[in-house]
C-alpha beads as a LAMMPS data file, in Angstrom:
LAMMPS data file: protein, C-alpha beads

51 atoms
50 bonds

1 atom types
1 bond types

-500.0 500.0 xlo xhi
-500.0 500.0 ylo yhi
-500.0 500.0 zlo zhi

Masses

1 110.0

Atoms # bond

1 1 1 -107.577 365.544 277.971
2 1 1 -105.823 369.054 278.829
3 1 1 -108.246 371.571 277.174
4 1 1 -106.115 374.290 277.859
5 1 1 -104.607 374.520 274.283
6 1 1 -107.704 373.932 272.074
7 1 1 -109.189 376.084 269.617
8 1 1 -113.028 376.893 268.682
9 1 1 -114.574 378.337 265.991
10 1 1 -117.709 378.174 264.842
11 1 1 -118.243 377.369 261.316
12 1 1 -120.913 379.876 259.987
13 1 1 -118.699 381.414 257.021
14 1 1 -117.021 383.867 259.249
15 1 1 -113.847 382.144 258.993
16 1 1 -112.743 381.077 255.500
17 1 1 -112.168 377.603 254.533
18 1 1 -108.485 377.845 254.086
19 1 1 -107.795 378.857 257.292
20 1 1 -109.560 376.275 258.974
21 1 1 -107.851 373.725 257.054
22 1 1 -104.589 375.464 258.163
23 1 1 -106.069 375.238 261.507
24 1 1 -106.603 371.953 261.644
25 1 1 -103.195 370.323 259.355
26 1 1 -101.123 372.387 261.948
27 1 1 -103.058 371.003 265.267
28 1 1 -103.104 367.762 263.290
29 1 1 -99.051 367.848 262.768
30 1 1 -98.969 369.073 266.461
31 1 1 -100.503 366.171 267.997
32 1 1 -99.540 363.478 265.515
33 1 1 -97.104 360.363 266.523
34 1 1 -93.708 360.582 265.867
35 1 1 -92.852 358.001 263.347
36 1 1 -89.484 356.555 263.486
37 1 1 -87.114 356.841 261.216
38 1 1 -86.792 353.346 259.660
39 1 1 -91.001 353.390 259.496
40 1 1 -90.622 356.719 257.590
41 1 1 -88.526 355.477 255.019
42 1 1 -90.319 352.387 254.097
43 1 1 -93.466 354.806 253.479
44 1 1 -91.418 357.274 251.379
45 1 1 -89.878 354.498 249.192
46 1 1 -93.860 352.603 249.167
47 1 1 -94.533 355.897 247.810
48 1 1 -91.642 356.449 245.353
49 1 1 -92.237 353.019 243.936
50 1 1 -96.081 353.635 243.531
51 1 1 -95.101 356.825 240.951

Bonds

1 1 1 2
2 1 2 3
3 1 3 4
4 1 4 5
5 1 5 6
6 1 6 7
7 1 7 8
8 1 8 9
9 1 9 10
10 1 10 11
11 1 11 12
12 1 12 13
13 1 13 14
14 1 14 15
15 1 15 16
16 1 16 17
17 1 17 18
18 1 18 19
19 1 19 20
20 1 20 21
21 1 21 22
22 1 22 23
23 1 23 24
24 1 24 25
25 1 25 26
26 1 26 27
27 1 27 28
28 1 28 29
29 1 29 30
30 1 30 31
31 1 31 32
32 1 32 33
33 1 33 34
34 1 34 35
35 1 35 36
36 1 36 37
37 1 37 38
38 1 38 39
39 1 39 40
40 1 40 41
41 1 41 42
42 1 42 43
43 1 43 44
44 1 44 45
45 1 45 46
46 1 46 47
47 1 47 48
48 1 48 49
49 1 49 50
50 1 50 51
């Protein structure tokens, strides 16, 4: 893996919680697969029909 683009921090309370979770949802949507658009539909209306 390329660690050019990663980001530490160390978690002793210096950072706050929120932005770590930011941290991570954005590297998280970053690096996630692309799902097509067919598979995202089926989820959304699994998930409409669940409500």
């Amino acid at each position: 893996m390329n660690k050019v683009h990663w980001n530490s921090i160390v978690l002793d309370g210096t950072v706050p919680d929120d932005v770590v979770k930011e941290m991570i949802d954005e590297s998280y949507d970053l690096t996630k697969p692309k799902m097509r658009k067919r598979k995202f539909t089926v989820i959304t209306n699994d998930q409409t029909n669940e409500m």
